[in-house]
C-alpha positions as CSV (number, residue, x, y, z in Angstrom):
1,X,-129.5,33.8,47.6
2,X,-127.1,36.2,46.4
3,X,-124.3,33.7,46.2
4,X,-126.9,32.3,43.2
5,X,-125.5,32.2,39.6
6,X,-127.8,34.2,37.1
7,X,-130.3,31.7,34.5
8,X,-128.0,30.7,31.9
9,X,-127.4,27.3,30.2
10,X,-124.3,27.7,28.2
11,X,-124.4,24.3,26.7
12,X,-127.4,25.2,25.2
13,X,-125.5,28.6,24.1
14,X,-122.9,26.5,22.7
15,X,-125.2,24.3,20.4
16,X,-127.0,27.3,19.1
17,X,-123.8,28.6,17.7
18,X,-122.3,25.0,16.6
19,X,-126.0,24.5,14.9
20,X,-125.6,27.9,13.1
21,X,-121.6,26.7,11.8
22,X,-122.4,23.7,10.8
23,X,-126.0,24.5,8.8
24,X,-126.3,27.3,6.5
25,X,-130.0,27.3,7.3
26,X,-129.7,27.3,10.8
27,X,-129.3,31.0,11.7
28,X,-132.3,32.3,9.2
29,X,-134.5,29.9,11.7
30,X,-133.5,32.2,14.7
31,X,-132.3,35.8,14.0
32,X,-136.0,36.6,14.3
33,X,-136.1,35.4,17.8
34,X,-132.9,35.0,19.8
35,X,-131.1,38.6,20.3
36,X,-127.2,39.0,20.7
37,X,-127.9,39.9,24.4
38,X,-129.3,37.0,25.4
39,X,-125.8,35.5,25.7
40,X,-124.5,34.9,29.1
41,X,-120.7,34.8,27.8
42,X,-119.1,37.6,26.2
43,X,-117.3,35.2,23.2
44,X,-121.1,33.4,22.5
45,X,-122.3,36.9,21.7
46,X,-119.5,38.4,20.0
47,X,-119.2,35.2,17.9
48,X,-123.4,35.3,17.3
49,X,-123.1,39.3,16.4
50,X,-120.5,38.0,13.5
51,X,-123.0,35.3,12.0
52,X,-125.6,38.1,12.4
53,X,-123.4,40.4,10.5
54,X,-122.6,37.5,7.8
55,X,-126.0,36.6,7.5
56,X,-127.8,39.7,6.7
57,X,-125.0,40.5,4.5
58,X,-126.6,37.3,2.7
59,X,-123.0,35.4,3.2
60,X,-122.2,31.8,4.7
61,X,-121.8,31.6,8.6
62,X,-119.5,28.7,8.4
63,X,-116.2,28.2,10.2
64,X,-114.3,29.9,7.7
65,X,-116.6,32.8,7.1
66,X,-116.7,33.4,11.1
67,X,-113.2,32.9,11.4
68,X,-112.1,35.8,8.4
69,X,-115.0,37.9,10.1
70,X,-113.5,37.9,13.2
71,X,-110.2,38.0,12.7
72,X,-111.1,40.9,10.3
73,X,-112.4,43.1,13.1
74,X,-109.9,42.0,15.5
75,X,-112.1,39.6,17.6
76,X,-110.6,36.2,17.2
77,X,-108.5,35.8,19.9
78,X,-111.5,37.9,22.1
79,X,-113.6,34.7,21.7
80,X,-111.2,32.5,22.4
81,X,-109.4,32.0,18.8
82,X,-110.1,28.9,16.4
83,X,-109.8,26.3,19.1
84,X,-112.9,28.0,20.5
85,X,-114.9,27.9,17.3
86,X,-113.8,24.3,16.6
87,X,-115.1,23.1,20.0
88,X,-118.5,24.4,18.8
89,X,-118.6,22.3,15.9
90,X,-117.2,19.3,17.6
91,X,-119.7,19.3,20.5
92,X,-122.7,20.0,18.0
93,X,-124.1,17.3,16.1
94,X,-126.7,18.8,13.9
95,X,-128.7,22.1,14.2
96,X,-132.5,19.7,14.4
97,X,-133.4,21.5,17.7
98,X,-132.1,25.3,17.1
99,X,-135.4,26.6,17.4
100,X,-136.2,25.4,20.7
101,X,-132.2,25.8,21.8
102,X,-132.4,29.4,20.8
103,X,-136.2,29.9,22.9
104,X,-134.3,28.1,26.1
105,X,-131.5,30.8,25.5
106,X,-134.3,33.7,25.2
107,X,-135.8,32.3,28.3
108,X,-132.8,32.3,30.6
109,X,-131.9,35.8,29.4
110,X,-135.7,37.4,30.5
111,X,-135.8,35.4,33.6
112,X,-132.1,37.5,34.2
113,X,-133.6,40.5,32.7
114,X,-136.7,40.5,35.6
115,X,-134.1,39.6,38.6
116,X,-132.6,43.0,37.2
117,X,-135.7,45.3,37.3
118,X,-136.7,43.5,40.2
119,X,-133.7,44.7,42.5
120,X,-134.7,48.1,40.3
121,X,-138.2,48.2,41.6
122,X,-136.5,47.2,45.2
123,X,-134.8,50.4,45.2
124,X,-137.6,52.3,44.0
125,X,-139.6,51.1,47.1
126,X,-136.9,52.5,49.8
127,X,-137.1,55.9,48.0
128,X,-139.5,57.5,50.3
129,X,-138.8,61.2,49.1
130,X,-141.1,60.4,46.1
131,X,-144.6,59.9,45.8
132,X,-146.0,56.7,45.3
133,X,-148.1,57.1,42.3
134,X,-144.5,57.7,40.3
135,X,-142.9,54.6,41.8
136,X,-145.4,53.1,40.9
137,X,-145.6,53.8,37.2
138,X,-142.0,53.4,36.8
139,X,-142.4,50.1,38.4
140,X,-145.0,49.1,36.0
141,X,-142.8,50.9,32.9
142,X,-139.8,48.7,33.8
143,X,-141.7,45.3,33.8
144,X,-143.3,46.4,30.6
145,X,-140.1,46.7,28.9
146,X,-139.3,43.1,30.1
147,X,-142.5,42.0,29.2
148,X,-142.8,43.6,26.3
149,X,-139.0,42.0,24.9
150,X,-140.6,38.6,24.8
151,X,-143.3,39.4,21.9
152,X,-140.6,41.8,20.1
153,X,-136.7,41.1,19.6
154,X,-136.9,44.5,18.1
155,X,-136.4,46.5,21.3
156,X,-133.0,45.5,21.6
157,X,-132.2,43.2,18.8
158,X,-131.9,46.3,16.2
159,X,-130.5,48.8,19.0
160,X,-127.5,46.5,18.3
161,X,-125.9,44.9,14.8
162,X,-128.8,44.6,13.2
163,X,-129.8,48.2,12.7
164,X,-126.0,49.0,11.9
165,X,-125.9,45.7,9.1
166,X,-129.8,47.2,7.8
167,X,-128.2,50.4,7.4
168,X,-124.7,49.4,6.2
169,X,-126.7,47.5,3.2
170,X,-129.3,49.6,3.1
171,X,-126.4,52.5,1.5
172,X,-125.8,50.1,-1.3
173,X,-128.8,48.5,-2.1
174,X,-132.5,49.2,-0.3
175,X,-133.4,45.8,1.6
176,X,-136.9,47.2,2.2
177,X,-137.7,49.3,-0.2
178,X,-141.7,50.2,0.7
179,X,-139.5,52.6,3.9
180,X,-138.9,55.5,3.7
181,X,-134.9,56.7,3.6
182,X,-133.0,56.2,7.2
183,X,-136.3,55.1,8.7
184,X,-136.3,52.4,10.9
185,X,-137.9,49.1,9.5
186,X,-140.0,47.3,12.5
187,X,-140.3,43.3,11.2
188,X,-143.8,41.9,12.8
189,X,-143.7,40.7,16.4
190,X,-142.7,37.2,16.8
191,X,-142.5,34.9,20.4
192,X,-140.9,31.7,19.1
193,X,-138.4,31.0,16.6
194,X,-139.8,29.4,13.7
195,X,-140.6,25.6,13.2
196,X,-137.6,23.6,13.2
197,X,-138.0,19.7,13.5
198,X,-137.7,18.4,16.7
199,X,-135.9,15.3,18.0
């Protein structure tokens, strides 16, 4: 069991990010749903945090813009270099099933996110010394906060680049301007990335 590689689908990973190169509409379809975390690879989510960064900066995520981006903040070779960001492009065909891509991505990442407050909650059972009423609860809070992630990206989308590229903007030119100076905007709950075409 323990030999058992955690829920990811990196070809699904892979077309996500070729989809988002290869169509500039591609990423506005799925920033609202798919978080940087939910990347199993290190260079997927580095490379997704620069089209983030790109896109609410309301610039192209194409392979030049991602490539100046990263090479800019010394992440190129990180990710594997151009060869890297090529290979997404050439294994990509069009960017038709993002939406549902992107949800399979979200989904592999909670089903890794529960096997990690589950072996929590494990430890929390073999602590004896404290009553059960508080394992409990913390039991309950730390499936909530995995529960809770699926019906808002905020929880950790905007604990990451997003609040720093709101913010970054935000100093030249208010993006929201109905809040209130260095408060926090909170964009409605969503569940599923919004209606893309499917094959």
């Amino acid at each position: 069991m323990t030999d058992k590689l955690p829920p990811q689908n990196i070809e699904a990973e892979e077309a996500v990010l070729g989809g988002i190169i290869l169509d500039p509409e591609a990423i506005s379809r799925v920033s609202d749903c798919l978080t940087p975390e939910a990347f199993y690879l290190d260079c997927h989510k580095d490379i997704y945090l620069a089209a983030q960064r790109l896109h609410y900066q309301n610039k192209p995520t194409d392979l030049l813009a991602l490539i100046n981006w990263l090479t800019d903040h010394d992440l190129l070779s990180r990710i594997g270099g151009r060869n890297k960001l090529a290979s997404l492009v050439d294994r990509t065909v069009s960017a038709v099933n993002i939406d549902a891509l992107a949800e399979l991505v979200m989904e592999k990442y909670q089903r890794r996110q529960l096997i990690k407050v589950g072996n929590e909650i494990v430890q929390l059972g073999y602590q004896t010394e404290t009553e059960l009423p508080e394992i409990l609860e913390r039991s309950e809070q730390k499936l909530y906060q995995v529960t809770s992630a699926t019906f808002d990206t905020n929880t950790e989308h905007n604990s990451t680049i997003t609040t720093a590229a709101y913010f970054d903007l935000e100093s030249i030119s208010p993006i929201y301007p109905w809040a209130e100076p260095g408060q926090k905007w909170h964009k409605p709950s969503s569940v599923k990335c919004r209606g893309g075409s499917r094959i």
